[in-house]
N, C-alpha and C positions, 0 to 999 in steps of 0.2 A: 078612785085615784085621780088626784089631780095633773092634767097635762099638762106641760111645762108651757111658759108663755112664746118660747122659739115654736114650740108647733103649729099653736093657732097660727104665728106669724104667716109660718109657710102655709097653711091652709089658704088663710083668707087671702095670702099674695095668688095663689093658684088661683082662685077661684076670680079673681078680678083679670090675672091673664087670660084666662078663659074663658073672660065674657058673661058672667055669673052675675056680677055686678056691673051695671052700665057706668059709663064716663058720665060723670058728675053725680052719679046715686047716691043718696045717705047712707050712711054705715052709720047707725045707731048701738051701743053696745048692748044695748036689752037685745036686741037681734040678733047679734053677731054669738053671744053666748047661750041663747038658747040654740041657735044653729048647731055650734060644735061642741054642744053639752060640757061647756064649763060656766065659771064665773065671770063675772065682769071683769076682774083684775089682769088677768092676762091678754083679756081682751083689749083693755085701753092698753097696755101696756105695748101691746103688738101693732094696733094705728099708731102710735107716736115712732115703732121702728119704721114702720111705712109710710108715715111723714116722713121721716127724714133721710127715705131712699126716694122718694117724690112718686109713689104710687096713690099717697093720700093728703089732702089739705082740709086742713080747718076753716069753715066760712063762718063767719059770722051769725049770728039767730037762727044754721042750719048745723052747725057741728062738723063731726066729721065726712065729708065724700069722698067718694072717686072722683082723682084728680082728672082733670082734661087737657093735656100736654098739645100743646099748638104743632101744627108741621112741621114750622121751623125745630123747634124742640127734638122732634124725631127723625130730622133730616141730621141733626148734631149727633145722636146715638151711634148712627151707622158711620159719621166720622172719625167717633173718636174711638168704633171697634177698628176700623182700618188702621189706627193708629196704635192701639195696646196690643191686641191677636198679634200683629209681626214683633211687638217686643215682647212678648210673652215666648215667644217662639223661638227667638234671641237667649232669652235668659233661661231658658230649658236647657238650649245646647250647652250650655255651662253647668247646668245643676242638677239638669234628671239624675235619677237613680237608675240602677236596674230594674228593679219592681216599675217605676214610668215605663221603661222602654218594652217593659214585657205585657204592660196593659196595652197600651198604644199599640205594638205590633201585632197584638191579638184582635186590636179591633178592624186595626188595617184588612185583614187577614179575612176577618169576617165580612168586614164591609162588601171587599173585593169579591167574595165566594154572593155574596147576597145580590150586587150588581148584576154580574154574570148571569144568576140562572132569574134577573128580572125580579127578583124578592125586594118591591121595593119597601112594603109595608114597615118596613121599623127600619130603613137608613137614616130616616130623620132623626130616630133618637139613638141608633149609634151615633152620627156623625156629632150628637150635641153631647156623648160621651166622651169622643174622640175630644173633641176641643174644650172639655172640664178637666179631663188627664192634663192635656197641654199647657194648660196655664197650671192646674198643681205643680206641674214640674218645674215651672220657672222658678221655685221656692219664695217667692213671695206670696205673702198671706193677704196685704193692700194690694197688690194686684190682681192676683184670684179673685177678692171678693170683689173689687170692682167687674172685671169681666163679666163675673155672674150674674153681678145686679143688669150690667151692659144686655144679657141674654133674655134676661126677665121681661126688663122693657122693650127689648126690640119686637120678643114673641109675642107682647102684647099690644102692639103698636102695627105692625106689619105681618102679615100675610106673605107665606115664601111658596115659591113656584117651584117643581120639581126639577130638577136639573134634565137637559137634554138627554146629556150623554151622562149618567152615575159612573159608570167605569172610567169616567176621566177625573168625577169627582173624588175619586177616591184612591186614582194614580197622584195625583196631587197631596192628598194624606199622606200617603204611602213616603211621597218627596220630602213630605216634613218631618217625618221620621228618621229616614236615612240620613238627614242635616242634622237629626237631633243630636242623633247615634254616634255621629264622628267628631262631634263638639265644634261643629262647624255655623259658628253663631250669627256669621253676615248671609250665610246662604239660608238655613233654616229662616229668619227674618223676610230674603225676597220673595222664596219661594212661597212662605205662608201669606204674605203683602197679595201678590200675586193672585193667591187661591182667596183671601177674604176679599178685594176686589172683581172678582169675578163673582163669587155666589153673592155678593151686594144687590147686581142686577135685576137679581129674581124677585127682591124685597117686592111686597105693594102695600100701600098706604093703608091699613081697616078704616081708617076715616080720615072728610075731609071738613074743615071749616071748623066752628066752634062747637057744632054737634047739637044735637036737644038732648037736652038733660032730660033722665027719666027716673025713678025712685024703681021700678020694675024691679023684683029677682026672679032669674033663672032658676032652675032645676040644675044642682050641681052636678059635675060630671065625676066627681070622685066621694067615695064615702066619705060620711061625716066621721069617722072613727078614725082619729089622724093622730094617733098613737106613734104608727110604724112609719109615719113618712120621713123619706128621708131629707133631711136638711140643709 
């Protein structure tokens, strides 16, 4: 059965945020589809989507690589999530549904129960559930997708530090919800402004300078059978 060309997408974007593929490696398609056991077509088809979210560029006599985003570049990322996260959060309190506010408060809920008894092993990917509901809810679809892509690079750009204190990170959730809840769209906005400059701090740079380029691949960290992922 043939994969659809959005999965390799997701695949090979994982596999580059996760260090699979070095900054500036060749992505050659004869490799990329022996990898995830399809054809070539999906595969070029899915670098040109990663061109043009800036994960991948075409060089000259070398094809396509892994892009190598300057600091400056990644120093932009994390301003311009400062800047959509509190409108995102804005335009929730106007649009969530029910169904948002009963994901969201379930995750709160969990979050909170996981802090407490020190479970911190999977707050990280609650808390990057918590903030996928949040932007779905804003109802916009150009602003969702950008967030997302905003998340992909940043995970792949920086390295985050665990928060001090988790039960504060997630009394602050908790604050964005209750602003969502009451359709209170300048509060849910400060108070999310607020919580995304604070866990900013924790960022650290995975690289600095222009880096050496290496052709190297890693040993991926996810099956190659990328059927069921989700997208």
């Amino acid at each position: 059965m043939r994969i659809p060309a959005h999965s390799v997408c997701t695949a090979i974007r994982d596999d580059i945020v996760a260090g699979v593929y070095e900054r500036g490696g060749r992505l050659t398609e004869e490799l990329l589809a022996r990898r995830y056991g399809v054809s070539r077509v999906p595969v070029r088809e899915a670098l040109r989507t990663l061109e043009a979210e800036g994960f991948v560029v075409t060089r000259r006599h070398a094809g396509a690589c892994v892009a190598e985003p300057t600091e400056q570049e990644a120093a932009d990322l994390l301003e311009m999530r400062l800047l959509l996260e509190p409108l995102g959060a804005s335009r929730a309190a106007q649009r969530r549904t029910e169904a948002h506010l009963k994901v969201l408060r379930g995750l709160v809920r969990l979050g909170q129960e996981r802090a407490r008894r020190g479970s911190s092993d999977d707050l990280r990917s609650l808390g990057g559930w918590f903030h996928e509901t949040l932007a779905q809810a804003s109802g916009s679809h150009a602003l969702t997708s950008t967030l997302t892509q905003l998340r992909h690079k940043i995970a792949w750009m920086y390295s985050v530090e665990a928060p001090a204190s988790p039960a504060d990170t997630w009394a602050e959730h908790g604050a964005i919800v209750d602003a969502v809840a009451r359709g209170d769209g300048e509060r849910a906005r400060a108070v999310t402004a607020l919580h995304t400059e604070r866990s900013t701090s924790a960022h650290r740079l995975r690289f600095s300078g222009g880096g050496d380029r290496q052709d190297r691949v890693r040993t991926s960290q996810h099956p190659v059978n990328i059927s069921g992922q989700r997208h």
